[in-house]
Backbone as a printed PyTorch tensor [residue, N CA C, xyz], in Angstrom:
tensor([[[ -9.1530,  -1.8680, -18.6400],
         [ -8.3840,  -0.9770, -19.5010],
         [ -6.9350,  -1.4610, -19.5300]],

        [[ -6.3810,  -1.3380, -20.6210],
         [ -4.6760,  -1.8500, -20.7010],
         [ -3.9060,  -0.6110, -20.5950]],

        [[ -2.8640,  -1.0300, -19.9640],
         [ -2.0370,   0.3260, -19.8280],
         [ -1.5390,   1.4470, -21.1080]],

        [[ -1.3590,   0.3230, -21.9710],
         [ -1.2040,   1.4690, -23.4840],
         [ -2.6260,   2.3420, -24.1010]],

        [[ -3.6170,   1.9850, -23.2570],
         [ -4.9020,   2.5660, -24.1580],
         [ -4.9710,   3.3460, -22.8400]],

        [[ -4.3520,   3.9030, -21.9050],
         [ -4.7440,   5.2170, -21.0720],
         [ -4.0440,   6.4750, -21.8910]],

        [[ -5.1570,   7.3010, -21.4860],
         [ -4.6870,   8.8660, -22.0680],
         [ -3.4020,   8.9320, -21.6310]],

        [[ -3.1430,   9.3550, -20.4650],
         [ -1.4560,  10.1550, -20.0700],
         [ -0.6030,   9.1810, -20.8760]],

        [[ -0.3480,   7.5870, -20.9310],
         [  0.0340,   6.6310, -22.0100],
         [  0.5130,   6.9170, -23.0590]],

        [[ -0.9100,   6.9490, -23.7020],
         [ -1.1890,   7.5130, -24.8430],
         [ -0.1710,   9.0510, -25.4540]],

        [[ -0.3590,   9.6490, -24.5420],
         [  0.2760,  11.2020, -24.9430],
         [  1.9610,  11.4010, -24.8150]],

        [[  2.0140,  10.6390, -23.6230],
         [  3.3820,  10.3810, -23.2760],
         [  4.4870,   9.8060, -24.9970]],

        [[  3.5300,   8.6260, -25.0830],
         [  4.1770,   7.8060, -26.3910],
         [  4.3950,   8.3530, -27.2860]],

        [[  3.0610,   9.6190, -27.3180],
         [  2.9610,  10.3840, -28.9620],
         [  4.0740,  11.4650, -28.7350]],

        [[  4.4790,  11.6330, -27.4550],
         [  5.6250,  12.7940, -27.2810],
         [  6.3610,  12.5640, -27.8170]],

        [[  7.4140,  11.4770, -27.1250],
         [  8.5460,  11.1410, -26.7940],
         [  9.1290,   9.7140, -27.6110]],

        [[  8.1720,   8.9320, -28.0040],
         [  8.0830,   7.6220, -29.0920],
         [  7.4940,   6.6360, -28.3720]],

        [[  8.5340,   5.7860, -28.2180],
         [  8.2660,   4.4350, -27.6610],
         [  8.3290,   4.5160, -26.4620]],

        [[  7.2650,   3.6300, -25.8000],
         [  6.8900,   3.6250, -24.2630],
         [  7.7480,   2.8420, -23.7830]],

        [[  8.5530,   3.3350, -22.6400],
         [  9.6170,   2.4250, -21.6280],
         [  8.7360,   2.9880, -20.2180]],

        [[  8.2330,   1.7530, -19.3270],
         [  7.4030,   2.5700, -18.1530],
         [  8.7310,   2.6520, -17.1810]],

        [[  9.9130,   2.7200, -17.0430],
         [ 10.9160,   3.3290, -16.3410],
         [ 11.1280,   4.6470, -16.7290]],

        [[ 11.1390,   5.0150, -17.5770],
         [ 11.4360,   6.3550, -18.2820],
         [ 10.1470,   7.2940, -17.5980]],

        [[  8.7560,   6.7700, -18.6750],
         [  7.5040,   7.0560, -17.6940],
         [  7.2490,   7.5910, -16.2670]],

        [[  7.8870,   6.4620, -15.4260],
         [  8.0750,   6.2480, -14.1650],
         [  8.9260,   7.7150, -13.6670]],

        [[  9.9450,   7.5740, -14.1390],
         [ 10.5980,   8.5480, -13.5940],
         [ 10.7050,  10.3180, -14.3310]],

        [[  9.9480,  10.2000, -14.8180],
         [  9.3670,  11.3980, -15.2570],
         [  7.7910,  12.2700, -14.7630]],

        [[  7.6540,  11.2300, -14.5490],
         [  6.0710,  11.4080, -14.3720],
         [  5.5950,  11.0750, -12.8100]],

        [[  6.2550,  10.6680, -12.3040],
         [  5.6630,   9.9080, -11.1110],
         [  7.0770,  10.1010,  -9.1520]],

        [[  6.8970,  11.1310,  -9.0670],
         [  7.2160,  11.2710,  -7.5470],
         [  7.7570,  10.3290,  -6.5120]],

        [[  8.5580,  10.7420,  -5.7400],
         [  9.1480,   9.3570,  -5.0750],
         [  8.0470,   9.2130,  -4.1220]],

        [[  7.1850,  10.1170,  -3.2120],
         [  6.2430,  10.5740,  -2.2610],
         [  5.1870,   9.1790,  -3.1750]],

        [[  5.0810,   9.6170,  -4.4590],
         [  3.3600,   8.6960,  -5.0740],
         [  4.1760,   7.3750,  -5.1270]],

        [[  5.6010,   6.9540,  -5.2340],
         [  5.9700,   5.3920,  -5.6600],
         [  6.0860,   4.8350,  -4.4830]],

        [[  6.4100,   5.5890,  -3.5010],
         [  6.5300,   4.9890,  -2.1940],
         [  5.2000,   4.6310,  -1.4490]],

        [[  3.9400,   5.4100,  -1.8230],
         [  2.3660,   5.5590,  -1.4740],
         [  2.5250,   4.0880,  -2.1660]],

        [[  2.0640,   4.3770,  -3.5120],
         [  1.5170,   3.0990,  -4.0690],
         [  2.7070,   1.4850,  -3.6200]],

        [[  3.6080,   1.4300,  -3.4380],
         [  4.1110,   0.3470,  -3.1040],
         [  4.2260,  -0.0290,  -1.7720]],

        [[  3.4260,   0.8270,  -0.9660],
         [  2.9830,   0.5250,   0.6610],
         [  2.1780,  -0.0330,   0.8910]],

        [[  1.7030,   0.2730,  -0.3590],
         [ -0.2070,  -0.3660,  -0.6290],
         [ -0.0070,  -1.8180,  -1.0970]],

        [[  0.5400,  -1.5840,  -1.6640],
         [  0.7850,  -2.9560,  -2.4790],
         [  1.7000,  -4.3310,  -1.8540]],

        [[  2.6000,  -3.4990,  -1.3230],
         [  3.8570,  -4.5720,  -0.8170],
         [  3.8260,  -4.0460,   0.9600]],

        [[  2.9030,  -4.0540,   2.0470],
         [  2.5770,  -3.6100,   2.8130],
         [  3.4870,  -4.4360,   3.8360]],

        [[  3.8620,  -3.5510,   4.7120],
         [  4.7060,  -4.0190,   5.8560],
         [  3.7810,  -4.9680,   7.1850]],

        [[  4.2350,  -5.6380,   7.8330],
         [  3.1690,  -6.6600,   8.8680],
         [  3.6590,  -6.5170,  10.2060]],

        [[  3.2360,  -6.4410,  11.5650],
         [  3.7020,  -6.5640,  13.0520],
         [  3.2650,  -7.6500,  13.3660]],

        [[  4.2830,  -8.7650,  13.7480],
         [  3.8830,  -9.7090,  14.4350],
         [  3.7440,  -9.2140,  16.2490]],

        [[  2.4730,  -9.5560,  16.7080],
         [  2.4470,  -8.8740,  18.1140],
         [  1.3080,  -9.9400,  19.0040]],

        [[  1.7450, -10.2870,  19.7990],
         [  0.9230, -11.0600,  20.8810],
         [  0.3390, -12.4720,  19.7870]],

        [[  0.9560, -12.8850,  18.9830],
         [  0.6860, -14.3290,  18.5020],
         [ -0.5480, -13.4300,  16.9910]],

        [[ -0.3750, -12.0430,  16.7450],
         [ -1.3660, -11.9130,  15.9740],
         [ -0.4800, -10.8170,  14.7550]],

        [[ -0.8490, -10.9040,  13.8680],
         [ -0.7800, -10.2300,  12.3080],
         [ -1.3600,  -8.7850,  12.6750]],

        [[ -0.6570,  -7.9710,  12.1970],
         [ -1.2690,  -6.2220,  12.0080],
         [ -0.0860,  -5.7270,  11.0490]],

        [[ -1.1400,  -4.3850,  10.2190],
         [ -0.5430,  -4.1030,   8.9770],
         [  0.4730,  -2.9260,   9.7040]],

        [[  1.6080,  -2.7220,   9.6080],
         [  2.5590,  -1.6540,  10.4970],
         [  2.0670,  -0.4790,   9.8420]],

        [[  1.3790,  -0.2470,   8.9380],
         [  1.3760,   1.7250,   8.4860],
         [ -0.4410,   1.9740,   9.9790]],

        [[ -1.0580,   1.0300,  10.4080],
         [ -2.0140,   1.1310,  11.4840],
         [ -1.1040,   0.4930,  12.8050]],

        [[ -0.4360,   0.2030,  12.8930],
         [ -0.1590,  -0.4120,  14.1680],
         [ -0.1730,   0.4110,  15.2150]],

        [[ -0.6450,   0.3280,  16.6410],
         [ -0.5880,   1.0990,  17.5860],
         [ -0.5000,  -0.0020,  18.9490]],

        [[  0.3630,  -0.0620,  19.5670],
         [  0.7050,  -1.1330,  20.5920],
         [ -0.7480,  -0.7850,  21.4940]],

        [[ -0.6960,   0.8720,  21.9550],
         [ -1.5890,   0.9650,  22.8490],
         [ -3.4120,   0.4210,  22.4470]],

        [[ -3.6520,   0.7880,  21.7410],
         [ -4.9810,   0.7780,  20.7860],
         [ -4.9060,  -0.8450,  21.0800]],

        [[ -4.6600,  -1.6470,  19.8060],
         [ -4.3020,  -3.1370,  20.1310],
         [ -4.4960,  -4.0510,  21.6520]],

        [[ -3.6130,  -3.3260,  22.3450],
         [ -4.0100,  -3.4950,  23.9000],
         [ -5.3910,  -3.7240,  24.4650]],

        [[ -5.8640,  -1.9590,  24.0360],
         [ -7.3260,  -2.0540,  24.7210],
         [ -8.4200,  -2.8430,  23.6860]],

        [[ -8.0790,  -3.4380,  22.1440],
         [ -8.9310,  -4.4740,  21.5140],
         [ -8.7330,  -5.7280,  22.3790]],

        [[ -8.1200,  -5.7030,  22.6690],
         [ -7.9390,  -7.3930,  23.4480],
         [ -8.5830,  -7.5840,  24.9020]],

        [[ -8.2690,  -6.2240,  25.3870],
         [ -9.2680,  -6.2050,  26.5790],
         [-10.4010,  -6.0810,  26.4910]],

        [[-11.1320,  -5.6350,  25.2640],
         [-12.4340,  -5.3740,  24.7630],
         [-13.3810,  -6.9360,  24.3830]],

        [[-12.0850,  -7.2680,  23.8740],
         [-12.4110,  -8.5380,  22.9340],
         [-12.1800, -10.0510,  23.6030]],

        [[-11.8880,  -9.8460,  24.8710],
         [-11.5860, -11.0700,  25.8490],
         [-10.7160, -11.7110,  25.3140]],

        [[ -9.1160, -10.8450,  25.2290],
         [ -8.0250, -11.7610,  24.3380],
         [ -8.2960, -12.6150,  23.0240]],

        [[ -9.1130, -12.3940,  22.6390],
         [ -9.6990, -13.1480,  20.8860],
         [ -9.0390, -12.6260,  19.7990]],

        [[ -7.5060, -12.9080,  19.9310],
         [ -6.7180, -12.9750,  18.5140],
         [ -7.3730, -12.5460,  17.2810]],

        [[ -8.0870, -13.7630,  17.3620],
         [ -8.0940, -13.2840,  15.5690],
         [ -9.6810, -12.1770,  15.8170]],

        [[-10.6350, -12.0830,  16.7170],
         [-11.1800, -10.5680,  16.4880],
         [-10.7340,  -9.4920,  16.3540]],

        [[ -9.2340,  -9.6460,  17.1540],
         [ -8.7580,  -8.4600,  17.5050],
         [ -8.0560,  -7.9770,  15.7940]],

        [[ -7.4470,  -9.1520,  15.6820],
         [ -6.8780,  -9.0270,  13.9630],
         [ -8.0680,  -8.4200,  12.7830]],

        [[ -9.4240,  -8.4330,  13.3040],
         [-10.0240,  -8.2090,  12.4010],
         [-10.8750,  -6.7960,  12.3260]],

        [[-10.0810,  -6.1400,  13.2150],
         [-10.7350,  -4.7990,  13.8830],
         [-10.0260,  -3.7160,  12.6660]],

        [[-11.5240,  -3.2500,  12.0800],
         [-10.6160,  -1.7030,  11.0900],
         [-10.5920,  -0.6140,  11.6980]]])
């Protein structure tokens, strides 16, 4: 689907005229939902014990006991959801 052929789009345009998605944006859309969706998107990283973790899951303690679980195996431990 393209962004001009969604309903809210769509209705928005027929309101107000021409679509500017800043205008959109800030009418329509919450700092709480822009900050959600660009966490998702542009996601923060912990470098920790030589290994990658996404910081909105990071837990030093948790992490810990994967490695003791996992016989220090980096990248298993990196791959734990």
């Amino acid at each position: 689907m393209e962004l001009y052929d969604m309903p809210q789009i769509k209705d928005w345009t027929a309101h107000v005229g021409a679509f500017n998605l800043r205008t959109f944006m800030l009418a329509n859309v919450s700092i709480a939902e822009a900050f959600s969706v660009a966490t998702l998107l542009c996601p923060e990283f912990v470098e920790y014990r030589d290994c990658v973790f996404l910081k909105l899951f990071f837990d030093e303690k948790i992490v810990d006991s994967w490695f003791g679980q996992l016989k220090n195996d980096g990248p298993a431990v990196e791959s734990v959801r």
